[in-house]
TORVOLO-743098 format. One record per residue (C-alpha): chain; residue number from 1; x, y, z. Coordinates in steps of 0.5 Angstrom, whole numbers, padded with zeros to 4 digits. Example, Ala and Ser with C-alpha at 12.3 -4.5 7.8 and 13.67 -1.06 7.14 Angstrom:
<r 'A',1,<0025,-0009,0016>>;
<r 'A',2,<0027,-0002,0014>>;
This chain:
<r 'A',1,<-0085,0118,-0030>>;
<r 'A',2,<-0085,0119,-0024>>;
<r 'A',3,<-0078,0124,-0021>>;
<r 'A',4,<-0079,0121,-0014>>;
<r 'A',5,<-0078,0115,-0016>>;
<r 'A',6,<-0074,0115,-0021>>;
<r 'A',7,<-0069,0118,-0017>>;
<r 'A',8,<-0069,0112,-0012>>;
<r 'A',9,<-0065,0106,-0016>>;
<r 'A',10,<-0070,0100,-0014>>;
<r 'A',11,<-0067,0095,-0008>>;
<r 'A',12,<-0067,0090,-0012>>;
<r 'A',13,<-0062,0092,-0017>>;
<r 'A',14,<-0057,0093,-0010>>;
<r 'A',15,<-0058,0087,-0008>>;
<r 'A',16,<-0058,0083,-0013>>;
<r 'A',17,<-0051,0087,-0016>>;
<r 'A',18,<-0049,0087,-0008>>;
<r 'A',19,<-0050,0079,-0008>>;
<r 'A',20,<-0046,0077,-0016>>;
<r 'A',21,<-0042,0082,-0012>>;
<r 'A',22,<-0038,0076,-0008>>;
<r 'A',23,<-0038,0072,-0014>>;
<r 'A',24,<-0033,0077,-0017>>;
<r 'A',25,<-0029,0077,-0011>>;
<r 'A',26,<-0029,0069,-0010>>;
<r 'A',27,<-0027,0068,-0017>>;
<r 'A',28,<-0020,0073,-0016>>;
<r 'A',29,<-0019,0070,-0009>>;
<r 'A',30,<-0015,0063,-0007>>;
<r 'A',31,<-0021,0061,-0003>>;
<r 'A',32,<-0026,0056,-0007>>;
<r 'A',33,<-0028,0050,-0003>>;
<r 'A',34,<-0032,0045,-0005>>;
<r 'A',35,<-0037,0046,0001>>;
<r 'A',36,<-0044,0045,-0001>>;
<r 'A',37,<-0048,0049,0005>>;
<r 'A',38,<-0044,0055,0002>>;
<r 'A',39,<-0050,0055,-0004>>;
<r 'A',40,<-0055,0054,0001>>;
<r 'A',41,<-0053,0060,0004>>;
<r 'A',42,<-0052,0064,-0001>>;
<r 'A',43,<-0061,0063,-0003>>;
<r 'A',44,<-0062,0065,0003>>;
<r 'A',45,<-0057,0071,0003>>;
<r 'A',46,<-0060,0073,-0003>>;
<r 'A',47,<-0067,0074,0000>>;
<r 'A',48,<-0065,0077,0005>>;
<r 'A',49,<-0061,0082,0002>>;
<r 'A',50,<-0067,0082,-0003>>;
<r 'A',51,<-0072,0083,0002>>;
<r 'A',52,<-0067,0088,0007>>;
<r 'A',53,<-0066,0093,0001>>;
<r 'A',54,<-0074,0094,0000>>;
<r 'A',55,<-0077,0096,0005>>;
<r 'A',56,<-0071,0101,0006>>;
<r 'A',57,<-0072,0103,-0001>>;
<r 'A',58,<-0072,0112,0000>>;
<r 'A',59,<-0070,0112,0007>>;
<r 'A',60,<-0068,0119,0010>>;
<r 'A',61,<-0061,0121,0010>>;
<r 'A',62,<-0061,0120,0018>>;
<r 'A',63,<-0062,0112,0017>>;
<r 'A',64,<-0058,0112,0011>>;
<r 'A',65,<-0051,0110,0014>>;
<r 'A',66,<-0055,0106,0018>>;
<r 'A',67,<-0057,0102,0013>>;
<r 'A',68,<-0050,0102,0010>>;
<r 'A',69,<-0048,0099,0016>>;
<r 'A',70,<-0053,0094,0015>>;
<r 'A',71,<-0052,0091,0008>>;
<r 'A',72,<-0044,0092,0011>>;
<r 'A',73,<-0045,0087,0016>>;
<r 'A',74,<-0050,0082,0012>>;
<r 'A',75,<-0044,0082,0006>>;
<r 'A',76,<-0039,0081,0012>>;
<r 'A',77,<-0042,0075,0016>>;
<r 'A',78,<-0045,0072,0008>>;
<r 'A',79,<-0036,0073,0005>>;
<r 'A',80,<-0034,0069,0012>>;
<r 'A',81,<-0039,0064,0011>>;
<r 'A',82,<-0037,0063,0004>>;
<r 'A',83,<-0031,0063,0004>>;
<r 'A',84,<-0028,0060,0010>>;
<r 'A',85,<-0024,0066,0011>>;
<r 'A',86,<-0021,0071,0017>>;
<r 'A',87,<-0025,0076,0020>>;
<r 'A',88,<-0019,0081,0017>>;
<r 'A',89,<-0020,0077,0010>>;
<r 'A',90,<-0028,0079,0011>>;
<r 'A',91,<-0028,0085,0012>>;
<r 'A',92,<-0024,0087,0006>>;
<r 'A',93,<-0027,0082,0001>>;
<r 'A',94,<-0033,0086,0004>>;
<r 'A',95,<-0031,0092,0002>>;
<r 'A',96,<-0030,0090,-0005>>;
<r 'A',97,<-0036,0087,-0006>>;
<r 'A',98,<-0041,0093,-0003>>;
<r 'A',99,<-0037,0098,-0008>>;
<r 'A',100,<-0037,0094,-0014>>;
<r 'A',101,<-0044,0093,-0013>>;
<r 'A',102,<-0045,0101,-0013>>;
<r 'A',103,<-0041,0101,-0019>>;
<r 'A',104,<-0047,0095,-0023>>;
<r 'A',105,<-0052,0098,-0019>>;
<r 'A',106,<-0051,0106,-0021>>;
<r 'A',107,<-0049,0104,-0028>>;
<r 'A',108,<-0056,0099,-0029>>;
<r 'A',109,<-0060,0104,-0026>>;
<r 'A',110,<-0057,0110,-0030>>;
<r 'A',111,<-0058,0106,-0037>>;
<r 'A',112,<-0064,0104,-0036>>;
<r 'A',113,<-0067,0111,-0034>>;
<r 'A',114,<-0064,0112,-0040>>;
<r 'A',115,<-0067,0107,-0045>>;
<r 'A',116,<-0074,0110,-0042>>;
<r 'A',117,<-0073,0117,-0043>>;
<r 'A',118,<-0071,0118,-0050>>;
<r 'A',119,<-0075,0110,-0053>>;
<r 'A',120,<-0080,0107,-0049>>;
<r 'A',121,<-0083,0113,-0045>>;
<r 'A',122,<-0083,0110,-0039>>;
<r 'A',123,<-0081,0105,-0033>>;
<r 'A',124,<-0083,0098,-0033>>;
<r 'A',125,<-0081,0091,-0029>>;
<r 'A',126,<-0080,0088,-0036>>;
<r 'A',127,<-0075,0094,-0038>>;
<r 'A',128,<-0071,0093,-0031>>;
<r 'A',129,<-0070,0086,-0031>>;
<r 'A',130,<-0067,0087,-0038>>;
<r 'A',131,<-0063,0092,-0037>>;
<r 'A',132,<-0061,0088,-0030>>;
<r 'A',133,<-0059,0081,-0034>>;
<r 'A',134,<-0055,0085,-0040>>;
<r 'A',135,<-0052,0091,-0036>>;
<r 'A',136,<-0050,0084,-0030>>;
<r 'A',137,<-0048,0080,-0035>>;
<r 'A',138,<-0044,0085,-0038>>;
<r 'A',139,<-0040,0086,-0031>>;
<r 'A',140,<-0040,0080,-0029>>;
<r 'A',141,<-0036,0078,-0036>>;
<r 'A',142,<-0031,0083,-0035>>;
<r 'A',143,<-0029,0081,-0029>>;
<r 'A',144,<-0028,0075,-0030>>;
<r 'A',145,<-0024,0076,-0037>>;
<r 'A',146,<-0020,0080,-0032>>;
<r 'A',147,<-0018,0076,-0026>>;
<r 'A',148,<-0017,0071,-0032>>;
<r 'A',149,<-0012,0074,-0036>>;
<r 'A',150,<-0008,0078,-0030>>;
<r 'A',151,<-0010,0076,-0022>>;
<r 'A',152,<-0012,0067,-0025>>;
<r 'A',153,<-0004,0066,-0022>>;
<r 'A',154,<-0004,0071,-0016>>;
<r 'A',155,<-0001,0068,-0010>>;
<r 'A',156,<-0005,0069,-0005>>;
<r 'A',157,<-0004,0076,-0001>>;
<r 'A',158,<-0003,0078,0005>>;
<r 'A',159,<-0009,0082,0008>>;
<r 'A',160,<-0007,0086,0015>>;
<r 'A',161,<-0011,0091,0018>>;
<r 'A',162,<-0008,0097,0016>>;
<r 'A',163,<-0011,0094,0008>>;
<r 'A',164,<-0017,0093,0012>>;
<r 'A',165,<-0018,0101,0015>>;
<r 'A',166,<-0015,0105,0007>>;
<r 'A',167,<-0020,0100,0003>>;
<r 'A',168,<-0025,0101,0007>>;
<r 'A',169,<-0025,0108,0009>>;
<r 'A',170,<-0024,0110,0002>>;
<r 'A',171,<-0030,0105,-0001>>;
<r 'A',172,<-0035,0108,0006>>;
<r 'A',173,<-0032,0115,0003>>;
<r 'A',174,<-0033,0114,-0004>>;
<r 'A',175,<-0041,0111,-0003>>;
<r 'A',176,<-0042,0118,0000>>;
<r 'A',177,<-0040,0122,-0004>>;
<r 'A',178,<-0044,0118,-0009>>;
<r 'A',179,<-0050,0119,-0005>>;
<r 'A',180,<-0050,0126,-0003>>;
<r 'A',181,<-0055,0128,-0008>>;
<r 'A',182,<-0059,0123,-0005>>;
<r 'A',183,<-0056,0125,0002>>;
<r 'A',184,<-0057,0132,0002>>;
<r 'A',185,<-0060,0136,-0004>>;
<r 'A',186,<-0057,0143,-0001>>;
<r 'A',187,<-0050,0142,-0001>>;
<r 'A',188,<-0044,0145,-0005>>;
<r 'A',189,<-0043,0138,-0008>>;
<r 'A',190,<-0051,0135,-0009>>;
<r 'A',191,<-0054,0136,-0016>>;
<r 'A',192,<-0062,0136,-0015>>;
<r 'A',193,<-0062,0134,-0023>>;
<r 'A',194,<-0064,0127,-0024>>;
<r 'A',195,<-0060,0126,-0030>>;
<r 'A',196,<-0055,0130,-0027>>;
<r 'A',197,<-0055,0125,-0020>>;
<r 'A',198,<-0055,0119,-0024>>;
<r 'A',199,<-0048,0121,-0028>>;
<r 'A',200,<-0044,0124,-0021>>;
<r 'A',201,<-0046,0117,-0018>>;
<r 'A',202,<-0044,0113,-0023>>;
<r 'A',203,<-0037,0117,-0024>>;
<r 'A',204,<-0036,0117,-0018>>;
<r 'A',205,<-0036,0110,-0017>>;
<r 'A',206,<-0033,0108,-0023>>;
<r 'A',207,<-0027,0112,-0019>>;
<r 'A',208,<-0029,0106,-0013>>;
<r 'A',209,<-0027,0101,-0019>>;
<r 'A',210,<-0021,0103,-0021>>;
<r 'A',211,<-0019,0104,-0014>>;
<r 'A',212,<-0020,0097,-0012>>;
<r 'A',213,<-0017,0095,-0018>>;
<r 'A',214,<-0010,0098,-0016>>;
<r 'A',215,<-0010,0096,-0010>>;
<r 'A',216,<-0010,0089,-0013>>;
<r 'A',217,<-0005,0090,-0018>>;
<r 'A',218,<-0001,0094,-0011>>;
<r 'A',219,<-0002,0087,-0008>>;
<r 'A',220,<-0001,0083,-0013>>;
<r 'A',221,<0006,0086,-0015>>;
<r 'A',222,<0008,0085,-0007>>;
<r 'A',223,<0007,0079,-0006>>;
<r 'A',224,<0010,0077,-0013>>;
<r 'A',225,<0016,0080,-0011>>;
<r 'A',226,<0017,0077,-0005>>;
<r 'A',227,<0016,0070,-0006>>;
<r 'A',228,<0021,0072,-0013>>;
<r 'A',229,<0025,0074,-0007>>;
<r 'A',230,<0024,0068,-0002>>;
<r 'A',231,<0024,0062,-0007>>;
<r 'A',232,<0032,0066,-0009>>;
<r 'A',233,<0034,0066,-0002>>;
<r 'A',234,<0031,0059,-0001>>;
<r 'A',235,<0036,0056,-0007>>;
<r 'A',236,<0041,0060,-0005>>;
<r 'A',237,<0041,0058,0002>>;
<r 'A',238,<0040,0050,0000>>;
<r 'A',239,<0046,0050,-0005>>;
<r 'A',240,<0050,0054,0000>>;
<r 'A',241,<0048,0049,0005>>;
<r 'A',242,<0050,0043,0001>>;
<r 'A',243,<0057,0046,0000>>;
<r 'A',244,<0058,0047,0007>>;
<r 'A',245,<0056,0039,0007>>;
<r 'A',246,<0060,0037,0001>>;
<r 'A',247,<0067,0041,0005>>;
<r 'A',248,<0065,0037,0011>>;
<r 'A',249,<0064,0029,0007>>;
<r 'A',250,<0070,0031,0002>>;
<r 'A',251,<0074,0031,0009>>;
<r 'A',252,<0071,0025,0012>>;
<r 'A',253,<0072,0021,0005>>;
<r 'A',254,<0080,0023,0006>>;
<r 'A',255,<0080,0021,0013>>;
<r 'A',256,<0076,0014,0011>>;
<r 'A',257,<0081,0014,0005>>;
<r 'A',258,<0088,0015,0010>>;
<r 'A',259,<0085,0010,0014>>;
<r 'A',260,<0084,0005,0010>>;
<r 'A',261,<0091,0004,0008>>;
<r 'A',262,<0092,0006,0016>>;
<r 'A',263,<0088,-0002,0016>>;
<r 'A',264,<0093,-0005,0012>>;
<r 'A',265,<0098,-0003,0015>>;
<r 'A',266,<0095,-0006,0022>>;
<r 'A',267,<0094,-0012,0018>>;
<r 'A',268,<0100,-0014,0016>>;
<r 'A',269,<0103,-0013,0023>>;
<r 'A',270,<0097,-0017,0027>>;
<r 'A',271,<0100,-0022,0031>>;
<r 'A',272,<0093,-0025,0033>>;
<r 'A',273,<0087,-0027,0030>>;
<r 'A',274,<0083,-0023,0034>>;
<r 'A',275,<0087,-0017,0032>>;
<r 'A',276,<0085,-0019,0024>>;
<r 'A',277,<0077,-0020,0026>>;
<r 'A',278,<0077,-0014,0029>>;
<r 'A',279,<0081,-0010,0023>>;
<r 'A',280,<0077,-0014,0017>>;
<r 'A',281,<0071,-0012,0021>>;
<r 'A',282,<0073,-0005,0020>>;
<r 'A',283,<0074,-0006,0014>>;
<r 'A',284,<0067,-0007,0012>>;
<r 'A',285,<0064,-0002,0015>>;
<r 'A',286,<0068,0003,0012>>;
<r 'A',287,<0067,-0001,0005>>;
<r 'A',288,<0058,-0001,0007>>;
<r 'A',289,<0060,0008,0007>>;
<r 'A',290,<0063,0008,0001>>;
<r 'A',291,<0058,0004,-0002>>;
<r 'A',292,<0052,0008,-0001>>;
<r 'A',293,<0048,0014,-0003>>;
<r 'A',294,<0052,0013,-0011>>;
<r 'A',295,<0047,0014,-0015>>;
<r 'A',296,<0051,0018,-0021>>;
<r 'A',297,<0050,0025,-0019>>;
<r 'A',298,<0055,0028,-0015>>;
<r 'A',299,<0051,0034,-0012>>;
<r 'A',300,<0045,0029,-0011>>;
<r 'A',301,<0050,0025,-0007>>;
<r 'A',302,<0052,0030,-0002>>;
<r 'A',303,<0045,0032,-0001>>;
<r 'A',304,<0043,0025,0001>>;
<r 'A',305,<0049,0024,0005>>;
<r 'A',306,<0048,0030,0009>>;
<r 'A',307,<0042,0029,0009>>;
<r 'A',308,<0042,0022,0011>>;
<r 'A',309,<0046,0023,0017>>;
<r 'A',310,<0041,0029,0020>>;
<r 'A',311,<0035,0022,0019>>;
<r 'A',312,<0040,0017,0022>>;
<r 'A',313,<0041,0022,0029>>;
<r 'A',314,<0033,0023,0029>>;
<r 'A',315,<0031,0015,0028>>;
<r 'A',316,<0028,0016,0021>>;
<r 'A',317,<0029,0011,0016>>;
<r 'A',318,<0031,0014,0009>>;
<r 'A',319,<0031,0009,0004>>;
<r 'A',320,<0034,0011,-0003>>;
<r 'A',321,<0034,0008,-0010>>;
<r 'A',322,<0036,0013,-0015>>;
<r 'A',323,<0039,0014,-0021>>;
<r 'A',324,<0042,0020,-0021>>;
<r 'A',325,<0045,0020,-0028>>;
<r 'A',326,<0037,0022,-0030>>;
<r 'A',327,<0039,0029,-0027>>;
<r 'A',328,<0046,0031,-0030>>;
<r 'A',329,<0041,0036,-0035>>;
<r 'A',330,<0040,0040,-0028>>;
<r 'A',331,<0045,0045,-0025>>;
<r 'A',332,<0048,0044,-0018>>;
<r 'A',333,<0044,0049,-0015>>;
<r 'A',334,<0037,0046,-0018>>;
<r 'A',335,<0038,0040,-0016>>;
<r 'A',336,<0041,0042,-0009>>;
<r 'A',337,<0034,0047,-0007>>;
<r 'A',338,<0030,0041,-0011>>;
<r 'A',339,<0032,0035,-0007>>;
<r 'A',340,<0034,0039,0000>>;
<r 'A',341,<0027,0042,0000>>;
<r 'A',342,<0024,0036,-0001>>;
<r 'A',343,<0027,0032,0004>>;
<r 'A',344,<0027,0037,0009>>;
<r 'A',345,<0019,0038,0008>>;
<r 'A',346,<0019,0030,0009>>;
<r 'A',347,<0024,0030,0015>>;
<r 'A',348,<0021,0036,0018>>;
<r 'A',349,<0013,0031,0018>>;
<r 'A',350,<0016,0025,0020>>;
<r 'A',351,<0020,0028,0025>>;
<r 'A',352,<0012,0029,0029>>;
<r 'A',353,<0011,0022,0029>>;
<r 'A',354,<0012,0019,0037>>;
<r 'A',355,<0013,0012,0034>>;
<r 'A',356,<0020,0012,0031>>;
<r 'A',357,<0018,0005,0027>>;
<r 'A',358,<0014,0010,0023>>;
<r 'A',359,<0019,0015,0021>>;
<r 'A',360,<0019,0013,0014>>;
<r 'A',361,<0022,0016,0008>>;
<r 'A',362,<0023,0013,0001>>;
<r 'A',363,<0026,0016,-0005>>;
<r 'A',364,<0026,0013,-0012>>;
<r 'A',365,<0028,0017,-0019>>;
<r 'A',366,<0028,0012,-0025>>;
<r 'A',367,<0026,0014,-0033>>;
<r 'A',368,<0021,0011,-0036>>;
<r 'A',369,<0018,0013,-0042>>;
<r 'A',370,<0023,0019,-0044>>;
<r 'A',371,<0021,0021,-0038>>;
<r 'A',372,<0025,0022,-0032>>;
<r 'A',373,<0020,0020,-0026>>;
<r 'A',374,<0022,0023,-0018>>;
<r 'A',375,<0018,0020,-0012>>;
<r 'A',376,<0018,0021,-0005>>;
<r 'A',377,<0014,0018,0000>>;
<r 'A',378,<0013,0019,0009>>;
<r 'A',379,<0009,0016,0013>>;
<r 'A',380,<0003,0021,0015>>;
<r 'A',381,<-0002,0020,0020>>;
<r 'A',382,<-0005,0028,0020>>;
<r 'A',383,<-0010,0029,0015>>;
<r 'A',384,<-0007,0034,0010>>;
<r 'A',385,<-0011,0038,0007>>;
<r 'A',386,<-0010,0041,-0002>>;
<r 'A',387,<-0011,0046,-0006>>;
<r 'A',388,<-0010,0045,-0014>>;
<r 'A',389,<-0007,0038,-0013>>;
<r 'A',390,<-0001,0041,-0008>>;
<r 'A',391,<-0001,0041,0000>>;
<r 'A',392,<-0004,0046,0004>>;
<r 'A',393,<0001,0049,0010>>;
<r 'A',394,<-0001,0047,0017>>;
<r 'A',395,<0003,0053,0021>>;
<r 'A',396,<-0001,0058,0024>>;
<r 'A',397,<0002,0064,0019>>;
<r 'A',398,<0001,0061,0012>>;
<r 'A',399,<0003,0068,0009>>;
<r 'A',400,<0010,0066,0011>>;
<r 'A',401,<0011,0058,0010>>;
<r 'A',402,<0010,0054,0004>>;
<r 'A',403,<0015,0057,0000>>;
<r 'A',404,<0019,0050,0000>>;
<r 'A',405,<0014,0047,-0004>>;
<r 'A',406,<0013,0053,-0009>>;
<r 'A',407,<0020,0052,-0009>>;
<r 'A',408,<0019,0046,-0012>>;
<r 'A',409,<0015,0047,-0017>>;
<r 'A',410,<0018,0053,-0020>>;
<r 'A',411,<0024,0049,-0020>>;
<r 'A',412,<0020,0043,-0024>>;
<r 'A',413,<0016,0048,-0028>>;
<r 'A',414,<0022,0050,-0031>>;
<r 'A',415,<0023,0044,-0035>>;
<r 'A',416,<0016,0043,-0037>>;
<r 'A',417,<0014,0038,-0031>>;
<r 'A',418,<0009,0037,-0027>>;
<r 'A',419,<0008,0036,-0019>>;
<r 'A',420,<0003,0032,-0016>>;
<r 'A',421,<0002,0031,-0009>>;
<r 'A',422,<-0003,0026,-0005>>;
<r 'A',423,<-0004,0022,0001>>;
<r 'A',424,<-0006,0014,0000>>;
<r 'A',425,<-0006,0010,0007>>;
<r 'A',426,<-0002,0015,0012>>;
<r 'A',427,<0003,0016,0007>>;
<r 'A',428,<0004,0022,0004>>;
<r 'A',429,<0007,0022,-0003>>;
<r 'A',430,<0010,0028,-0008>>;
<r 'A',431,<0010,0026,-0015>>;
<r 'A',432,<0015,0030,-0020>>;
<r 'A',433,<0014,0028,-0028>>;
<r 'A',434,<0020,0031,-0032>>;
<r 'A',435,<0021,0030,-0040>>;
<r 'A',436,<0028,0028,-0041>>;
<r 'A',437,<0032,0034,-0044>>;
<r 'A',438,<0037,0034,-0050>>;
């Protein structure tokens, strides 16, 4: 076997490594879409990453942070592409993806150095594509058990650029290193040892990985503190809104309860006909008052209430039937966040509609079945955009909204129900199936 070309791992094994690379990523990330031009590109990423890689192979050590830049930029452009993401969201996931494919590359090469020193005596096309497929299969799968026993749940997290600049200077320090020997055989940390080479390189990016790994545990912890945190203040804001609101009609109802009796006594005095028409006319509207949003729940009451009058101000149509007895398992402060995020989303949309006949809200809560079935319904002309059957967020910081409808679902997760969103029409409908509880 020849030193020279032992020492240098074939490009192909970076490329291939670096291109399954981004499948590892894409699997962990929130990312999937189902646009199927991205695997047009990805054959096409593959040759030229492939082709990039050979005719590189053995360069001297004043190209080779050129060519790491290279590979840099093919990744990155290939990941913003496949992924639909930003330029900040590419750049990290790029980084990522070049030192796992360090680590698959390295590790093959050294295993397949290995296998031909000591059984077959020497290198062949057949040994590296074996020793590609086993060694790739092996990483691919353990990536993938990994993402789903600890990342398949993990919201998405927020990538700023100062998580940008630490994974990639530690990723663009950690690749040195590993290639010092190849680098600079002269050094105080370079090893002219093929063998010796191989396991430096492989332990130095094995380093990497577990570093990638930490970060993603970093973030997921962060970002699962603060949607805890948030979806906490969000249902207590909700609940604390809705005793604000109960304070508020609970003085209306008494002031309509002393009034009615106010009309009785006018009426017994009324001396005119007209005076009585006017009066009985009175009468009834404070009866209609009396009469709506009595579903049998009396935080659900208070919600719709208020709610109610927020629409009336607007010009929207809030339409409601509901059983409210279905909800007495629930707390005051579950049905409170529930049906106050909700309604706000559902205002919050046909708020946006400049024609006031197409401000339409409708709510129904019935049981069916030993279940309790909720569903809400606007009208929505904008086009909206899912992701694992629930609504993306429109807004510009999408780190920063959509918390409502996270609310939602924990809230309905924890009586092992289940939300389902979709839009049929221009009408944007959320449905919550919930088993009846003891």
């Amino acid at each position: 076997m020849n030193p020279a070309e032992i020492r240098n791992t074939p490009g192909y094994f970076y490329a291939m490594a670096y291109w399954l690379a981004v499948f590892i990523i894409y699997w962990g990330s929130n990312k999937k879409n189902k646009d199927k031009k991205k695997w047009i590109i990805s054959g096409a990423v593959l040759i030229i990453i492939v082709w990039f890689m050979t005719i590189t192979k053995g360069v001297t050590k004043g190209w080779f942070l050129g060519s790491l830049f290279v590979v840099y930029l093919i990744l990155f452009f290939y990941i913003r592409m496949f992924f639909h993401c930003s330029w900040i969201e590419a750049a990290y996931f790029c980084s990522e993806a070049v030192m796992t494919g360090e680590f698959m590359a390295s590790l093959c090469w050294q295993i397949c150095y290995y296998i031909a020193l000591h059984f077959t005596g020497r290198l062949t096309h057949l040994l590296e594509s074996m020793c590609m497929l086993v060694v790739y299969a092996m990483v691919m799968a353990a990536a993938w058990f990994f993402i789903r026993l600890y990342l398949c749940e993990q919201s998405e997290a927020r990538i700023g650029p100062r998580d940008v600049l630490v994974v990639t200077f530690a990723v663009l320090s950690i690749d040195i290193v590993s290639n010092l020997s190849y680098i600079e055989s002269d050094t105080l940390f370079s090893t002219r040892n093929i063998w010796e080479t191989f396991l430096v390189r492989t332990l130095v990016d094995t380093t990497g990985i577990i570093l990638i790994i930490a970060l993603r545990f970093q973030a997921r912890e962060l970002q699962l503190r603060l949607e805890r945190d948030t979806l906490h203040n969000i249902k207590e804001m909700q609940y604390k809104t809705y005793q604000l609101s109960k304070e508020s009609i609970d003085m209306v109802n008494q002031k309509y309860h002393d009034l009615k009796h106010q009309i009785i006594l006018l009426k017994e005095e009324a001396n005119s006909q007209k005076s009585l028409e006017y009066l009985d006319q009175m009468e009834r509207e404070i009866k209609i008052y009396e009469a709506q949003n009595k579903t049998g729940n009396h935080v659900l009451d208070t919600v719709l209430t208020a709610k109610s009058t927020h629409c009336q101000a607007r010009g929207i149509e809030l339409k409601v039937i509901a059983d409210g007895k279905q909800l007495n398992f629930m707390n005051d402060m579950e049905i409170s966040s529930l049906f106050g995020n909700m309604l706000d989303n559902a205002i919050e949309n046909v708020e946006k509609q400049k024609d006031h006949s197409k401000r339409l809200i409708r709510l129904y809560i019935s049981q069916e079945k030993g279940f309790v079935r909720i569903r809400m319904e606007n009208y929505c002309e904008e086009k909206v955009k899912f992701r694992n059957g629930m609504p993306m967020t429109t807004k510009k910081d999408r780190y920063l909204h959509g918390y409502g409808m996270k609310s939602i679902q924990k809230t309905v997760h924890k009586y092992n129900g289940s939300v389902v969103a979709s839009q049929e029409n221009n009408w944007f409908m959320l449905r919550i199936l919930i088993p009846q509880q003891e």
